[in-house]
C-alpha positions in Angstrom: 65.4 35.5 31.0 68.3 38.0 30.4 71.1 38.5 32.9 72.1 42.0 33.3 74.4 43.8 35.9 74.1 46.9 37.0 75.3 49.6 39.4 73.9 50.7 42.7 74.7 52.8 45.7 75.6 51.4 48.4 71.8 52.5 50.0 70.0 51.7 47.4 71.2 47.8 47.6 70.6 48.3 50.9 67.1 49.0 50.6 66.5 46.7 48.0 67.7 44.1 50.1 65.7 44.9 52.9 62.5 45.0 50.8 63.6 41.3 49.1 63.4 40.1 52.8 60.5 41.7 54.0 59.0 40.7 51.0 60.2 37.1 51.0 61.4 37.2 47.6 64.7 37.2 45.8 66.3 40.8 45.4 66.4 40.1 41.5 62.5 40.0 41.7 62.3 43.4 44.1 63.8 44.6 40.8 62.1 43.1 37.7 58.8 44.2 39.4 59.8 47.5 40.1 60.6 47.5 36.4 57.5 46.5 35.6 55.8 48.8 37.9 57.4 51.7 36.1 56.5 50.5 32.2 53.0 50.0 33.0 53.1 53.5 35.0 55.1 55.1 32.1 52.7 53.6 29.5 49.3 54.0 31.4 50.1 58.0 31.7 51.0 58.7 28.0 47.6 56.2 27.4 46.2 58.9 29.5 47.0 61.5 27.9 46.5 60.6 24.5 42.8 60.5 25.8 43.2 64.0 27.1 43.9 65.4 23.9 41.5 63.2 21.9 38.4 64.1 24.3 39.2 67.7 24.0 40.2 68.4 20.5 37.9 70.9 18.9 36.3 71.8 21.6 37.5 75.5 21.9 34.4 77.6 20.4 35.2 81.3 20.9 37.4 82.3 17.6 40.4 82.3 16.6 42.7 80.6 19.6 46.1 82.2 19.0 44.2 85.4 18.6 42.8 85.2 22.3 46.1 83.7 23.4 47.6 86.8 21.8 45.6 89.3 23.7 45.7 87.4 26.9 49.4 87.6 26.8 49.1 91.7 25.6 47.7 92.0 29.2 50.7 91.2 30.8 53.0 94.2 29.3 52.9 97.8 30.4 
């Protein structure tokens, strides 16, 4: 495992500590799982969304797209 250091507010140590000791665990593992907590969020949402675009691709039947998109926004000037 890599040693890093890094730089917190005073509150945020704080809180970090008090989390390590409700938690019963070491403060350096209140942060390696919040690190891990955010890949897997970061990763799980881009998965997400890469299924978005793949489930609805081609799926827009009524003409040309721009051309709608064109005359939607023509509504909006006077």
């Amino acid at each position: 495992m890599i040693r890093t250091v890094i730089s917190l507010d005073d509150s945020d140590k704080c809180w970090l500590d008090q989390q390590a000791a409700l938690l019963h665990i070491p403060m350096t593992e209140v942060v390696r799982q919040a690190v891990q907590a955010m890949r897997v969020a970061r990763q799980h949402n881009g998965d997400d969304f890469q299924a978005l675009l793949a489930s609805t691709a081609g799926i827009w039947c009524h003409g040309d797209g721009l051309a709608w998109q064109q005359s939607v926004r023509d509504e909006w000037t006077l």
